[in-house]
N, C-alpha and C positions, 0 to 999 in steps of 0.2 A: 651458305655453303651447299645445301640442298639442292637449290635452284641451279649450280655450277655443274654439279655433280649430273643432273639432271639434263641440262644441256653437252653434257661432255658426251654421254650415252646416246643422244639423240643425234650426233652428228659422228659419234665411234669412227668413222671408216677415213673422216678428214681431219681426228684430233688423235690419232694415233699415238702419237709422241707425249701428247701431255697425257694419255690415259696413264703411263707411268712417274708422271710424278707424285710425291711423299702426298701433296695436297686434296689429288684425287686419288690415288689408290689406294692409300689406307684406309678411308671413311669407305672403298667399295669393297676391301680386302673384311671388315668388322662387319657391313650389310651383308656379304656372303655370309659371313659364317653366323651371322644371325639366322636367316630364313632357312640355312640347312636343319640350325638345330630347331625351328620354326616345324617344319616339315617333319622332320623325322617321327614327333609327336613318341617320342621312347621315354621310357620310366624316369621320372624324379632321381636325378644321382646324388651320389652321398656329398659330390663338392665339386667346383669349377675350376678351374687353372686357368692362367693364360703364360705366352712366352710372348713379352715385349705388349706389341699392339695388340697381341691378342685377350691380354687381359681386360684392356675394356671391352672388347666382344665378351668376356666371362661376365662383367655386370651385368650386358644387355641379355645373356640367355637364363642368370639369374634374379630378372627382374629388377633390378635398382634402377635401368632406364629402358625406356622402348626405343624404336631403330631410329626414329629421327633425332634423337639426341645422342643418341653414338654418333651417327654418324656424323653432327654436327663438332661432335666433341673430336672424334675422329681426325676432323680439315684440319682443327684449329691448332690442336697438339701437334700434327705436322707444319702446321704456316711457323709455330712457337720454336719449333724445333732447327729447321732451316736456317731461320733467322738469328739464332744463336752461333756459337762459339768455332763450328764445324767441326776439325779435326777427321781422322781417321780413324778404322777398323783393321785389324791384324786376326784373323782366325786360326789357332795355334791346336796343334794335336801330338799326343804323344811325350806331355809335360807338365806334371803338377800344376795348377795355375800360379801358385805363390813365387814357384821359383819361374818361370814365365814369367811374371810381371817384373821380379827381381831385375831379369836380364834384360828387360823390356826397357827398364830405367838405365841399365848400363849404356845402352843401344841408342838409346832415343831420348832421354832427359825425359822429359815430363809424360808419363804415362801411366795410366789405369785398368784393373780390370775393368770391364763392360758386363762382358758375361759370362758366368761357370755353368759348362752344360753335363761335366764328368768327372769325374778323377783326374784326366789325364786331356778335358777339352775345354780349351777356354778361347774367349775373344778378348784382346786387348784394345784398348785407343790410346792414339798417339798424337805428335800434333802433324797438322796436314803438310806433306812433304819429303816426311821421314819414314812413312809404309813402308816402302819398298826393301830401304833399308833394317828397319824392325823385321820384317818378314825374312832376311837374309840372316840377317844376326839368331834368328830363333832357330831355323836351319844347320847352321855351324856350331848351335848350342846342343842340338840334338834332338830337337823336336822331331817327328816324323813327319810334319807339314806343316808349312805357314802360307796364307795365302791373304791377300789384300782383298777384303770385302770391296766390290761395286757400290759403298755408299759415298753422300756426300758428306754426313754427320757421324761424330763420333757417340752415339746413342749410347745414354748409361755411363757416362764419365762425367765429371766436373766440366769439362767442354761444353756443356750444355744446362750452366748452372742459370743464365741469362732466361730460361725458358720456364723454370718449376713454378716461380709466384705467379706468371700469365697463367697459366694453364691450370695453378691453382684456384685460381679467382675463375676460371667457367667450371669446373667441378663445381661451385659454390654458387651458380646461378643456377643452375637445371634441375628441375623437378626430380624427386626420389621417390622409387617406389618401395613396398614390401618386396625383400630378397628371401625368396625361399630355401636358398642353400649358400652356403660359404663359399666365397669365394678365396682361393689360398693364393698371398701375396709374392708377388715377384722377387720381391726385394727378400724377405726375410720365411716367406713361405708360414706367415701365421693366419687364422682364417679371419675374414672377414665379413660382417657381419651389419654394421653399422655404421652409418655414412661416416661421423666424423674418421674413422681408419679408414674409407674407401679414398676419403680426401691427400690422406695424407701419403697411404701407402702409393697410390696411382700417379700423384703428383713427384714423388719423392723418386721411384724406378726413372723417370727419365735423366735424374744424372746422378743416381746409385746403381750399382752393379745386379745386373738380373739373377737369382742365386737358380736356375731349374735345377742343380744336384739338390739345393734345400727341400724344393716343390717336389722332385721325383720320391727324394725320402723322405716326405711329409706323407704323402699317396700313398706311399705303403704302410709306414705306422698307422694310418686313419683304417685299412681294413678294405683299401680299394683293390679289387680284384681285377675289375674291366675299366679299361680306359680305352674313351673311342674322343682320336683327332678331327675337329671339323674341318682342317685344311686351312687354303690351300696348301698341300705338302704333306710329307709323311716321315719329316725328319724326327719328330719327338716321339710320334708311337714306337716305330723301330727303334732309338734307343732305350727306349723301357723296354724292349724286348731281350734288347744287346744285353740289360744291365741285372738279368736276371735275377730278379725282383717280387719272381712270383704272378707279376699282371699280365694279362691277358691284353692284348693293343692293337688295334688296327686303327686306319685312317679312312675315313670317308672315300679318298682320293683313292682305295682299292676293290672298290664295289662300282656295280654296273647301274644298280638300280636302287631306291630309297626302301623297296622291300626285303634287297639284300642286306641293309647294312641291321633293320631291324632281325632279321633273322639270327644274323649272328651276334649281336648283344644278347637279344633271345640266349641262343645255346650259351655264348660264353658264362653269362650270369647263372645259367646252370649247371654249370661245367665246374665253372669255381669256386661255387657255392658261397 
């Protein structure tokens, strides 16, 4: 996978098209956010997160693996995932998840949460073909917005039950380091500590529902005041800002420079004491 990845970068300006598939860009979407938090070289935090793929970027910055085994781990969970059950994604706002998923089954038959990112914001999967129509029916129910994710997989539902034992069994081949801080799980937001939960919680979030309202209000109970996103994107800081929450948040992705972004954890961690 390495060696792929390595050759897709060395010829970037003729492999354009595959630099976005699941296979290469997630092992380079976790390498990024590895070397950022590499770099930044900022204080020991109290705990890790990730949403989706990014929580095994959360192992590799708290040490359980170095970058060549994310990244390896990275391909394969995408090669695992592809190759599974497919279905779709439904991104719904403006409607309790529960009763969203309720109407989700009226609408569509077979459907699952994926992922709760709020009160009131959730992603649904569905089976593939009926999007359009889930998206419309959510609409007419009275959501404030449905819109059909650009994926091919329905990430985080039983659609993708074909793929947990693979991808269990290479968490179970690759070298484990000392994790100097917790990492807080996707699925149920409890912190993690020890391989055997790394195995199970990591492997389990690809077809359990991602809970980030659990993770956002785990972050606060724990006493976290600053949270800095390593990207790419800056959709999670800003809802912990939305969710007024007490945390301080920005994203990598609104600094110029790597002196800037230490500066401002600087102030914020004394700012929030």
């Amino acid at each position: 996978m390495e060696e792929e990845v390595a050759a897709l970068l060395e010829n970037l300006g003729q492999n354009h098209r595959e630099f976005f598939l699941n296979h290469f860009s997630q092992p380079l979407i976790c390498l990024y956010q590895m070397m950022v938090w590499e770099e930044l070289e900022l204080p020991e935090p109290k705990l890790f997160a990730g949403y989706s793929l990014g929580e095994l970027s959360a192992y590799g910055c708290a040490g359980a693996f170095g970058k060549e085994e994310v990244v390896g781990l990275a391909g394969k969970r995408a090669r695992r995932m592809d190759a599974a059950r497919g279905g779709r994604l439904v991104v719904v706002v403006g409607m309790e998840a529960e009763k969203a998923l309720a109407k989700a089954r009226e609408v569509a038959g077979e459907a699952y949460l994926a992922i709760v990112l709020g009160a009131a914001h959730c992603v649904i999967g569905c089976e593939a073909g009926k999007e359009k129509e889930l998206a419309e029916g959510m609409c007419g129910a009275g959501a404030e917005e449905a819109e059909v994710l650009a994926v091919s997989v329905a990430s985080h539902t039983p659609f993708l039950d074909a793929a947990v034992a693979p991808f269990l069994s290479e968490l179970q081949k690759v070298g484990w380091g000392k994790m100097r801080v917790p990492v807080l799980a996707g699925i149920d937001a409890s912190k993690v500590l020890v391989r055997s939960e790394m195995e199970r919680t990591l492997s389990e979030q690809i077809h359990r529902a991602v809970r980030w309202d659990l993770v956002a209000g785990r972050l606060e109970e724990s006493g976290c005041k600053v949270v800095l996103e390593l990207g790419p994107g800056r959709q999670l800081s800003h809802a912990l800002l939305a969710e007024g929450r007490g945390i301080d948040a920005r994203s990598v992705e609104e600094f110029h420079s790597w002196e800037g972004v230490g500066e401002w954890v600087e102030r914020a961690l004394q700012r929030m004491g």
